[in-house]
C-alpha positions as CSV (number, residue, x, y, z in Angstrom):
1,X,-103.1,-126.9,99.9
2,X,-106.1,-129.5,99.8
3,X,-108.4,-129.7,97.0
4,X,-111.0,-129.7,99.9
5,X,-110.0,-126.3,100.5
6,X,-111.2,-124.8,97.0
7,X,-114.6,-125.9,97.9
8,X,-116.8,-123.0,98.4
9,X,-119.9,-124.3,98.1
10,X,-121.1,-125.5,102.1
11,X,-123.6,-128.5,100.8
12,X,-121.1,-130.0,98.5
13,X,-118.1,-129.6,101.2
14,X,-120.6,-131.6,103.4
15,X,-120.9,-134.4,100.9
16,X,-117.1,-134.2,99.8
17,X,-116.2,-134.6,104.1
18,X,-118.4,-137.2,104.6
19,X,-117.1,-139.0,101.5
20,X,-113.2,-138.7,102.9
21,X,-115.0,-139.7,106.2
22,X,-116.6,-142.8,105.4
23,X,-112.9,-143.7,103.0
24,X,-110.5,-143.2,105.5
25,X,-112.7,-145.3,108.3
26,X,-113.2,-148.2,105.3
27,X,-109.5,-147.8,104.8
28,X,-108.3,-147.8,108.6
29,X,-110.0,-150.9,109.0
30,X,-109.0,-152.4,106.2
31,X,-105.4,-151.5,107.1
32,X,-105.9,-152.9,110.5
33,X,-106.6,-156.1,109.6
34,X,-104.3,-156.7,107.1
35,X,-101.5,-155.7,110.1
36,X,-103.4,-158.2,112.4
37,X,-102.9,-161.0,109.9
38,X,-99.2,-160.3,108.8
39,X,-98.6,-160.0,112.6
40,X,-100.5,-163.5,112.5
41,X,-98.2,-165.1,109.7
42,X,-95.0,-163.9,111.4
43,X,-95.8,-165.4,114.6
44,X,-96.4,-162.3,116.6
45,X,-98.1,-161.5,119.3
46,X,-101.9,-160.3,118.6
47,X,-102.3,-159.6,121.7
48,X,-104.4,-156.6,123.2
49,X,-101.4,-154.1,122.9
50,X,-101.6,-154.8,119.1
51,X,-105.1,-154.2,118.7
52,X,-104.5,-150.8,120.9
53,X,-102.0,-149.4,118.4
54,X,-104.1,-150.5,115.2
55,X,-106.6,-148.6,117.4
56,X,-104.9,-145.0,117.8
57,X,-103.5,-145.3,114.4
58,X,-107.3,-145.3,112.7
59,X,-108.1,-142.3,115.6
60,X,-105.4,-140.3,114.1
61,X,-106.2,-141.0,110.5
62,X,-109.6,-140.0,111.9
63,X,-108.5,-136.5,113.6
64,X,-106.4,-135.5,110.3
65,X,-109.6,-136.0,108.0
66,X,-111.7,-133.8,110.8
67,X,-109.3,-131.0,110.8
68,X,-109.1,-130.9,106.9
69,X,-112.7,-130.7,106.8
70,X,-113.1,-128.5,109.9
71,X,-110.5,-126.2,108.1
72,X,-112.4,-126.2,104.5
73,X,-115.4,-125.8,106.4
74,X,-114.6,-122.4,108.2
75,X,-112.8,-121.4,104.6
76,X,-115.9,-122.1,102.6
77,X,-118.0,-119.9,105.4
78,X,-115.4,-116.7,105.3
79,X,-115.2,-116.9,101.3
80,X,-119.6,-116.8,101.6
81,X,-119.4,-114.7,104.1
82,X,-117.2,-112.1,101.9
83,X,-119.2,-112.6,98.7
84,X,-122.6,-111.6,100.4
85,X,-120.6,-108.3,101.7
């Protein structure tokens, strides 16, 4: 289970998402590029199917930090949701 999952707290589960957010989009890109210039150095093609996989590999990265947070999200809300009951 994620750490992100023990968070009950809704404001600090914001902060902690858009935290993962903004690290796995600095890290995709990051990623990407570095792949761009070892394809570069091995004298492969860079062309625009290249740049299309680098492309759905940061959308997936993307989708998997979404549903972790989505997930914590609706966790956070049913464990409030119990306490105030």
């Amino acid at each position: 289970m994620s750490e992100v999952t023990k968070i009950s707290n809704p404001n600090t589960l914001k902060g902690v998402a858009s935290h993962l957010e903004k690290n796995v989009i600095r890290q995709s890109k990051q990623i990407a590029k570095l792949r761009l210039e070892n394809a570069r150095l091995r004298g492969q093609d860079l062309g625009p199917q290249m740049e299309l996989t680098l492309l759905k590999e940061q959308l997936k990265a993307m989708k998997r930090v979404l549903r972790t947070t989505v997930r914590a999200l609706m966790i956070a809300r049913l464990n409030n949701s119990f306490l105030e009951n």
